[in-house]
GUMIDREN-19183 format. One line per 3 residues: number of its first residue (from 1); their letters; for each residue x, y, z of C-alpha. Coordinates in pm, whole numbers, plus 50000, padded with zeros to 5 digits. Layout:
NUM> A> X,Y,Z ~ ...
% end
This chain:
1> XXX> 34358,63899,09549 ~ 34137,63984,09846 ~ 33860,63766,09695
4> XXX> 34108,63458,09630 ~ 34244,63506,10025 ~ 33864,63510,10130
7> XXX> 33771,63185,10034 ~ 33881,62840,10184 ~ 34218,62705,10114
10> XXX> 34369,62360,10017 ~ 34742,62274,10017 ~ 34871,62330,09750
13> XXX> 34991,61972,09667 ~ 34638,61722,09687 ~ 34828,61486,09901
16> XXX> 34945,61648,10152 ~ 34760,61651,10471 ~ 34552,61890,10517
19> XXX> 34704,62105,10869 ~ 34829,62433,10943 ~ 35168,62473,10712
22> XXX> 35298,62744,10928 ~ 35433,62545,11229 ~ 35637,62385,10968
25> XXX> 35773,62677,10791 ~ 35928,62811,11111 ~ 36076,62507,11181
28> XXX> 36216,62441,10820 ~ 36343,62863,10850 ~ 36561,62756,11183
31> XXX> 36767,62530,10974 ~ 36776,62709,10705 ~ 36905,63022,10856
34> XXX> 37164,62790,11059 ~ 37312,62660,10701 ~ 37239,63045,10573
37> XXX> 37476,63223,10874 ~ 37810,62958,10776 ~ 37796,63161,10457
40> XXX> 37925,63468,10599 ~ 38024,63389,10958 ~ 38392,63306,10869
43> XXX> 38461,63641,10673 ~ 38430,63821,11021 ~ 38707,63507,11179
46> XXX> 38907,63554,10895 ~ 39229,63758,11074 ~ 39186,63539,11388
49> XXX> 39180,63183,11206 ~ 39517,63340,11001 ~ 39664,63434,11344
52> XXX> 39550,63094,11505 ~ 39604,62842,11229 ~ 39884,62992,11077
55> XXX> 39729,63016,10731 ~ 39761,63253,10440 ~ 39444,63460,10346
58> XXX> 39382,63284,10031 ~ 39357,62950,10248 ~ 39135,63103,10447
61> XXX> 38900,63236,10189 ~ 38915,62858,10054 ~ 38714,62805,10379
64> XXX> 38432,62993,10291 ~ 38482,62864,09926 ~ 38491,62487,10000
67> XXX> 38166,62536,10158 ~ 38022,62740,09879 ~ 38137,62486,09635
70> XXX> 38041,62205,09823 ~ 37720,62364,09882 ~ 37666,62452,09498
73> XXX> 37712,62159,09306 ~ 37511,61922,09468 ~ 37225,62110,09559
76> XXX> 37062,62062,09140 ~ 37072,61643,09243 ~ 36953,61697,09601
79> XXX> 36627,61886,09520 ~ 36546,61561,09294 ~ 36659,61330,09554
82> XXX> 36404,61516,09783 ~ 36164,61452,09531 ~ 36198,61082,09542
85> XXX> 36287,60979,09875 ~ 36083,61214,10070 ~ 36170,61643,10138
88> XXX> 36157,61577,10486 ~ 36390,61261,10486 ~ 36622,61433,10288
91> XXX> 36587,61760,10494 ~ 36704,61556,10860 ~ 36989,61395,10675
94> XXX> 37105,61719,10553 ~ 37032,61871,10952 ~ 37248,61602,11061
97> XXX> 37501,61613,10839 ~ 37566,62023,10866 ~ 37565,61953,11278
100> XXX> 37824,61629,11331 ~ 38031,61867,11043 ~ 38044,62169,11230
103> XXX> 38147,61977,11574 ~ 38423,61895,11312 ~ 38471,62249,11216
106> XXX> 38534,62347,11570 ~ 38797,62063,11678 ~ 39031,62051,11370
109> XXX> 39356,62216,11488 ~ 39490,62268,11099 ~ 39342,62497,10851
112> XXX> 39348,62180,10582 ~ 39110,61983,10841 ~ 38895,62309,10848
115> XXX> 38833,62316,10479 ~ 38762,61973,10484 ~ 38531,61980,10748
118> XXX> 38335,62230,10553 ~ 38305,62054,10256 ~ 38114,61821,10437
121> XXX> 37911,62105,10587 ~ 37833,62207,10249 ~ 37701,61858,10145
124> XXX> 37487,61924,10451 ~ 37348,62212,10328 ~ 37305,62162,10023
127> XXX> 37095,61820,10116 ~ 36860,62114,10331 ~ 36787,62418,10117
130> XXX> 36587,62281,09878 ~ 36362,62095,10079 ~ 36269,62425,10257
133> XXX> 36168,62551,09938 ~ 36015,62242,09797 ~ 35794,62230,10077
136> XXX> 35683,62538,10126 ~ 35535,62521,09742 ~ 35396,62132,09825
139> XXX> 35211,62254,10170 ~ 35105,62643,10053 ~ 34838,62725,09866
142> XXX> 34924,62991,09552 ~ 34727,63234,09734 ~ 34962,63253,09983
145> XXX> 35276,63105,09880 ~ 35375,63474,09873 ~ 35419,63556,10216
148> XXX> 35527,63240,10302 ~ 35777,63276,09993 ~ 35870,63602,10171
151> XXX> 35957,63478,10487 ~ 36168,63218,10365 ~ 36341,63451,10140
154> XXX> 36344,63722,10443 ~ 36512,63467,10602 ~ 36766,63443,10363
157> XXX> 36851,63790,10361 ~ 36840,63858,10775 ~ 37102,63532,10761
160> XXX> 37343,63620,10546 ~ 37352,63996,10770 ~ 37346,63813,11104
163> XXX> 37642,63595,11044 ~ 37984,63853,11061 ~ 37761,63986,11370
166> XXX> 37713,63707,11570 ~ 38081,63583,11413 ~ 38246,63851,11568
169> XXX> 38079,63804,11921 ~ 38142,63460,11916 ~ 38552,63513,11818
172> XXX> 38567,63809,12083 ~ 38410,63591,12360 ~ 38522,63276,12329
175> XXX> 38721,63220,12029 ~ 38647,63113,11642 ~ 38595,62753,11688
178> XXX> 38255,62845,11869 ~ 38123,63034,11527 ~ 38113,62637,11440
181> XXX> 38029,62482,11826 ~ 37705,62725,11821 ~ 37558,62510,11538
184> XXX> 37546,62173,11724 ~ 37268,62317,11963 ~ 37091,62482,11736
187> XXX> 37097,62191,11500 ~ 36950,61935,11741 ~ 36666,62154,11843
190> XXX> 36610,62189,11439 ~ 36615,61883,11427 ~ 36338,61778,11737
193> XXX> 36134,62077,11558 ~ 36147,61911,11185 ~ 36085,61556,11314
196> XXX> 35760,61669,11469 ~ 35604,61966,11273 ~ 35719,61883,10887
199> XXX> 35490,61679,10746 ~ 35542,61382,10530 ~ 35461,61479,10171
202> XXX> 35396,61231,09866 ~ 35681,61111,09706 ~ 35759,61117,09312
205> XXX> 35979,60891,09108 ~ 36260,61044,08889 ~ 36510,60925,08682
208> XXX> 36881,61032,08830 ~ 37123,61223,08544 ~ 37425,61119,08701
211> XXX> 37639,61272,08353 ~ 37459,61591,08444 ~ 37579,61617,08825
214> XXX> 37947,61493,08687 ~ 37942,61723,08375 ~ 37793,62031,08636
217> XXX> 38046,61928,08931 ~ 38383,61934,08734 ~ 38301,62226,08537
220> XXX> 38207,62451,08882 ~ 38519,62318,09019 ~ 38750,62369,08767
223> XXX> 38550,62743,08684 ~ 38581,62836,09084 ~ 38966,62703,09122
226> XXX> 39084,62906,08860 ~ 38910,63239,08889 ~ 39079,63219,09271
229> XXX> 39425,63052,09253 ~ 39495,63276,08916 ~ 39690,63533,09050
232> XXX> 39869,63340,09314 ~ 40091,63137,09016 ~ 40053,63462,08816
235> XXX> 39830,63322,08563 ~ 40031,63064,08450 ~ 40071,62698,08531
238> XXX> 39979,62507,08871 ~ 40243,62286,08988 ~ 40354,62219,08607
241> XXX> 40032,62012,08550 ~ 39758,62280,08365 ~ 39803,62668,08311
244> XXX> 39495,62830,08473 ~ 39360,63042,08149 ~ 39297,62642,08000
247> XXX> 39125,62539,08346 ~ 38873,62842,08344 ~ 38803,62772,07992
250> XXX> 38786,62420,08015 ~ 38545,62463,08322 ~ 38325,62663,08065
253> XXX> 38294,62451,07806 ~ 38248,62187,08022 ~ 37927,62410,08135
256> XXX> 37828,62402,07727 ~ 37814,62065,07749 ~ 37644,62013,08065
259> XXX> 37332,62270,07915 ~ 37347,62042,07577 ~ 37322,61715,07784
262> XXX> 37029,61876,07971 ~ 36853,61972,07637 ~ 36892,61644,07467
265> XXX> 36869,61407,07767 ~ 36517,61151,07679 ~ 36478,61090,08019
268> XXX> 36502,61321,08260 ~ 36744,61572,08303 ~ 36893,61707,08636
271> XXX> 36798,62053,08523 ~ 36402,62066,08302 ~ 36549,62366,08077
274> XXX> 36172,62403,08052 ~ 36133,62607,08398 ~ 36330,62875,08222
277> XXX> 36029,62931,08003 ~ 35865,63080,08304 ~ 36037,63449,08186
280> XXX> 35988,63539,08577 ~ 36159,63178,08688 ~ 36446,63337,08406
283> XXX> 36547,63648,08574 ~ 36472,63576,08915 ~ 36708,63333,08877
286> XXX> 36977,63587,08749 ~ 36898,63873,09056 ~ 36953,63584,09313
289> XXX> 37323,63490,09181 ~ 37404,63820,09180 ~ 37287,63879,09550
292> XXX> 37479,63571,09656 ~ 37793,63693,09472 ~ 37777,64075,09589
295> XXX> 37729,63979,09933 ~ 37981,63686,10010 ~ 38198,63926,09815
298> XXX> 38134,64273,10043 ~ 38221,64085,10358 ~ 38600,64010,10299
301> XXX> 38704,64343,10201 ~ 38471,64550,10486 ~ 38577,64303,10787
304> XXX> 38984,64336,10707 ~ 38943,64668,10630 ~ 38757,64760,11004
307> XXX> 39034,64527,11190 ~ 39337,64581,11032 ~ 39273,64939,10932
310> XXX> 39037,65074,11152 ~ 39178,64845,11439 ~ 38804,64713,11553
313> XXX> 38796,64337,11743 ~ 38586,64129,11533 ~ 38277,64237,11767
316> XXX> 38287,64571,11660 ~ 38348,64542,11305 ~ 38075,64276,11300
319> XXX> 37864,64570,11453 ~ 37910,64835,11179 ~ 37633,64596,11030
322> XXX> 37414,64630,11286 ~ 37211,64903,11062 ~ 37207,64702,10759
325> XXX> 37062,64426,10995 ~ 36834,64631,11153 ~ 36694,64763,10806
328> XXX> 36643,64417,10684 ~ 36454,64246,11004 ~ 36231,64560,10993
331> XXX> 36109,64586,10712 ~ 36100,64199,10615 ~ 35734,64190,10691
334> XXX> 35588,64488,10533 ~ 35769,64379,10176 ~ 35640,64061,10224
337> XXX> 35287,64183,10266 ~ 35367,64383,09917 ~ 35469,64078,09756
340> XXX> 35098,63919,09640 ~ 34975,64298,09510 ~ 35276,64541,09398
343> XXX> 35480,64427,09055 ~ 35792,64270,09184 ~ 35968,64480,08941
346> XXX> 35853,64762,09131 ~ 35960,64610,09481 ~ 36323,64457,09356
349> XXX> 36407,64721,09072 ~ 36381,64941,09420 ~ 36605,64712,09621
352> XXX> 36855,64688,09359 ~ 36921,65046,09307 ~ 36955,65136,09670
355> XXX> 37234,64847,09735 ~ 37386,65018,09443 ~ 37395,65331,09558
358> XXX> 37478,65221,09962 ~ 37802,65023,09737 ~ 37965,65332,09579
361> XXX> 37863,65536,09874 ~ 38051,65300,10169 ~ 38370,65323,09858
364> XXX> 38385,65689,09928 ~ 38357,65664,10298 ~ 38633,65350,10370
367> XXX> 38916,65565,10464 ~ 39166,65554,10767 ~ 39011,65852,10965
370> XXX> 38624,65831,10839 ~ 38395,65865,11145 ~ 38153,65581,11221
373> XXX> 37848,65699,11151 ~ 37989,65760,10799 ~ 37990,65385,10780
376> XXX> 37723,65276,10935 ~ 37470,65549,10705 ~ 37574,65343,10382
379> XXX> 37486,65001,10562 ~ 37138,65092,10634 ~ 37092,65155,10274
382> XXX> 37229,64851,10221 ~ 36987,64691,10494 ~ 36700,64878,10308
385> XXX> 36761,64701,09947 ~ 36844,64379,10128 ~ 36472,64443,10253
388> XXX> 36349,64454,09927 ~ 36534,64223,09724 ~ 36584,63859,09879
391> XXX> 36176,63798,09971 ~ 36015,63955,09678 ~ 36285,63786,09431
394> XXX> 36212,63412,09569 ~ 35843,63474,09566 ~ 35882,63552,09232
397> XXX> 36031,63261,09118 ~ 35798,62985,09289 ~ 35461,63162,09236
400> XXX> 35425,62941,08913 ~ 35640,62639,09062 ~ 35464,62255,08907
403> XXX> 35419,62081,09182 ~ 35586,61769,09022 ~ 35888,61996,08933
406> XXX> 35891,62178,09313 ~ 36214,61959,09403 ~ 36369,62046,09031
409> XXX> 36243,62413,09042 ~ 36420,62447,09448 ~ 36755,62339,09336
412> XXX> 36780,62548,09017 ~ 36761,62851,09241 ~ 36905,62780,09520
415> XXX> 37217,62646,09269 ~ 37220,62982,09087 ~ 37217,63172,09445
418> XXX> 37534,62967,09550 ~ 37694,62945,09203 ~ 37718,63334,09266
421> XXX> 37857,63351,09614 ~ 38126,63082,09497 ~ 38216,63333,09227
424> XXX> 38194,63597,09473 ~ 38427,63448,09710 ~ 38661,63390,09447
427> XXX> 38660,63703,09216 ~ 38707,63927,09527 ~ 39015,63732,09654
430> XXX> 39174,63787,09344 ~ 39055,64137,09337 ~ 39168,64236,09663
433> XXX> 39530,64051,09633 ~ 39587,64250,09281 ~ 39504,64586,09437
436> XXX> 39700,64545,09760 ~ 39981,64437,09497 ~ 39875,64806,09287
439> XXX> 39956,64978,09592 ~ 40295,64858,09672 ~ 40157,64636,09940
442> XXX> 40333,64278,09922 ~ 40232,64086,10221 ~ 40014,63875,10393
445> XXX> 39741,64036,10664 ~ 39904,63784,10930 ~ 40200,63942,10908
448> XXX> 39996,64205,11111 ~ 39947,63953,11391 ~ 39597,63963,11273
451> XXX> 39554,64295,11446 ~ 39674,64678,11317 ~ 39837,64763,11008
454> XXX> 40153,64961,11046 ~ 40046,65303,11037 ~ 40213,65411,10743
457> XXX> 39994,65168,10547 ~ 39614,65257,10629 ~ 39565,65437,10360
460> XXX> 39699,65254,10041 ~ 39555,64945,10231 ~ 39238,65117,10278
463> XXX> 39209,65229,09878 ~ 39268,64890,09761 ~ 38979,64731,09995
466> XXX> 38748,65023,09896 ~ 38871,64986,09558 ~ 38760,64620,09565
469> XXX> 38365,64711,09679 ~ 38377,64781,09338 ~ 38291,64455,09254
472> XXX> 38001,64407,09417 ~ 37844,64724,09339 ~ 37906,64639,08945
475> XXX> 37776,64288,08965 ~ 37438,64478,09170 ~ 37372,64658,08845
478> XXX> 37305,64368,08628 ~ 37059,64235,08906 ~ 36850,64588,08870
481> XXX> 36824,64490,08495 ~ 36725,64102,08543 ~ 36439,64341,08842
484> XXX> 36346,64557,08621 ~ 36246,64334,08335 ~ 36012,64068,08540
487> XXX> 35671,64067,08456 ~ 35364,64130,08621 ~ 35251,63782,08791
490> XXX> 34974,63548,08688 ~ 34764,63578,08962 ~ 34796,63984,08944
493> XXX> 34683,63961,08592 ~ 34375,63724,08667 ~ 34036,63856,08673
496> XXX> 33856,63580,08754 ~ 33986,63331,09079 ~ 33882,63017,08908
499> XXX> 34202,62894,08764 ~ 34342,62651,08985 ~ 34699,62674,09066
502> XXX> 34829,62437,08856 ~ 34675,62586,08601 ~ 34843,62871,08668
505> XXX> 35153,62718,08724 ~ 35137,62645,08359 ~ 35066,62968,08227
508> XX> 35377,63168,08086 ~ 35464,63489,08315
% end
């Protein structure tokens, strides 16, 4: 490795120009974070946008899943799209779309307007996260694509963290509309950044699989809608039109067919099943879903637990992840440096296991009278296999990224990542609403005024949100299996540097 770093280094892709790529990673990571922080910035709102808007909690957890969705089931089409019209046209449309949305986000007065406003967020963000990725493999050399891998992915991981913080500063200060206002600066200096440091890369013509998008967009939505609206009609039928057992299966098989279009399409398919030869590409794929669905999915219960239990203001429950936070930003650059010369089954088999453990420990320690730094111990674990899990895991799945599949390769993981937290945000509503229901508990957290519980409640309402961190944890252990079973990269295999990248790119892992 220190022999390949030594010598001279070309972009990665031949025609791009030939300039420093790193201006143009930090201004692809502002955006990025930006779209990143919506994720989990609402979970934090969620009692005051109840109290406010007069909503149920399931309405308000379709917020977050609106955006998920919309966010999901474009982004396979978008990293194509990217592909043909330019990453960096695509990645300002997407910048511009997230912004005018969340000036949406912030005015609507109704909780329907909200969701719709975020649906359109969504398309915004899922027009901008595969570019970022995309590029980053176009403009970086292999040699290198690891750190820069790792600070994209670091990124990823610090963002997700930051949002219930600066969520809950935001709602103490000045209300929840401005978790949505904040984005409208940040977006237009984003944007100025983009305009002038990405530069314009080569574009490729592709063939659109418009069946693919349809077959992949109904069965996501019809998957999604009834893992969460199950237990609300009690498993049976919505509104008299479809029970919800036949619209979860339906939304699967619609799935089979989607993967047998993909295999059998002669063009081009929205999804080249042949990137999942790559066995790295495989499970790296499989340990991001199930960060995206563990973490969307820890937020809800932790954030109503600290308010309506505990009896914290959004600020301070958003700070009881100031540790995990802390852990993360820390030691983002040292596991990046790790990334080009330690197995990443080492690095993220590590990661894995210590989110487990931080999981089942913060169950033991959610109780009515626990003291604080009981909680905040388990979130620095948490912060520490964050560390180790989101950077290593994407520079695992681009090191062997084609360059004419970059755009394809960028929307298969970043899809996988958000098909998770969309499963995430739905599997833990339904969790949570059938354990408050096991405890005798039968109403709605507004009915709290969106502040404390009645006293005689904290602990059956505490069990059933510690209960439901169960999930999480669970889902965490089949991401230490996918960890544990990568293999050790290309380039750490090579003994002579003379293969060229794409040669390497072609090589199984």
């Amino acid at each position: 490795m220190a022999e390949t770093s030594a010598r001279p280094q070309a972009p990665a892709d031949p025609g791009v120009p030939d300039v420093n790529p790193w201006p143009a990673l930090f201004a692809l990571c502002i955006g990025f974070f930006m779209i990143l922080v919506d994720t989990t910035i609402v979970s934090v709102a969620t009692p005051a946008i109840i109290a406010d808007l007069d909503a149920d909690v399931n309405s308000v957890v379709w917020v977050t899943s609106a955006y998920l969705l919309a966010y999901a089931v474009p982004v396979l089409i978008t990293g194509r799209l990217g592909d043909r019209f330019g990453p960096k046209n695509l990645y300002l449309l997407g910048l511009t779309v997230f912004t005018l949305s969340s000036l949406a986000c912030g005015l609507t007065g109704t909780i329907e307007g909200l969701i719709i406003a975020r649906v359109f967020q969504g398309l915004g963000a899922a027009m901008i996260t595969p570019q970022t990725m995309a590029i980053i493999t176009r403009i970086f050399p292999s040699e290198r694509r690891g750190q820069a891998m790792a600070l994209w992915g670091a990124t990823a991981g610090v963002a997700t963290l930051v949002g219930p913080i600066l969520g809950g500063v935001l709602v103490d200060a000045l209300g929840w509309e401005w978790i949505f206002f904040i984005n409208v600066p940040v977006g237009i200096v984003g944007f100025a950044l983009a305009w002038r440091l990405v530069p314009r890369l080569p574009t490729h013509s592709h063939k659109f699989d418009w069946l693919g998008v349809a077959l992949s967009g109904i069965g996501m939505f019809m998957l999604v809608f009834g893992i969460q609206e199950g237990h609300q009609y009690d498993w049976g039928t919505i509104n008299g039109i479809v029970t919800v057992p036949a619209l979860i299966v339906g939304g699967i098989v619609v799935f089979a067919i989607f993967i047998w279009w993909q295999a059998h399409n002669r063009n081009e398919p929205l999804v080249p099943l042949s990137l999942f030869r790559d066995r790295n590409f495989s499970l790296a794929n499989v340990a991001i879903s199930v960060m995206g669905f563990s973490i969307t999915a820890l937020a809800f219960p932790l954030m109503l637990y600290a308010q309506l239990v505990r009896g914290l203001s959004p600020t301070k429950s958003a700070l009881l992840l100031v540790p995990m936070a802390i852990m993360s930003i820390v030691l983002a650059p040292w596991v990046g440096k790790l990334t080009d010369s330690v197995h990443p089954r080492l690095i993220t088999g590590f990661g894995f296991a210590s989110a487990f453990v931080s999981l089942v420990w913060l169950v033991q320690v959610m109780t009515p009278d626990s003291a604080t730094w009981e909680i905040l111990l388990p979130m620095a674990l948490l912060g520490i296999g964050n560390a180790f899990i989101w950077a290593p895991t994407s520079a695992t799945a681009t090191r062997n990224l084609p360059m004419r599949q970059a755009g394809a390769g960028a929307g298969v993981y970043n899809a996988t990542r958000q098909v998770g937290a969309v499963l995430g945000s739905a599997a833990i509503a339904v969790l949570m609403d059938s354990r408050l229901a096991a405890q005798g508990l039968n109403f709605e957290p507004s009915e709290a005024g969106g502040g404390n519980l009645p006293a005689q409640v904290f602990q059956p309402f505490s069990d059933a949100m510690a209960q439901s961190m169960l999930l999480p944890a669970a889902a965490l252990v089949l991401g230490f299996l996918a960890a544990i079973s990568f293999a050790r990269p290309v380039h750490q295999i090579r003994t002579q540097p003379a293969a060229a990248p794409s040669e390497a790119a072609a090589e199984p892992a």
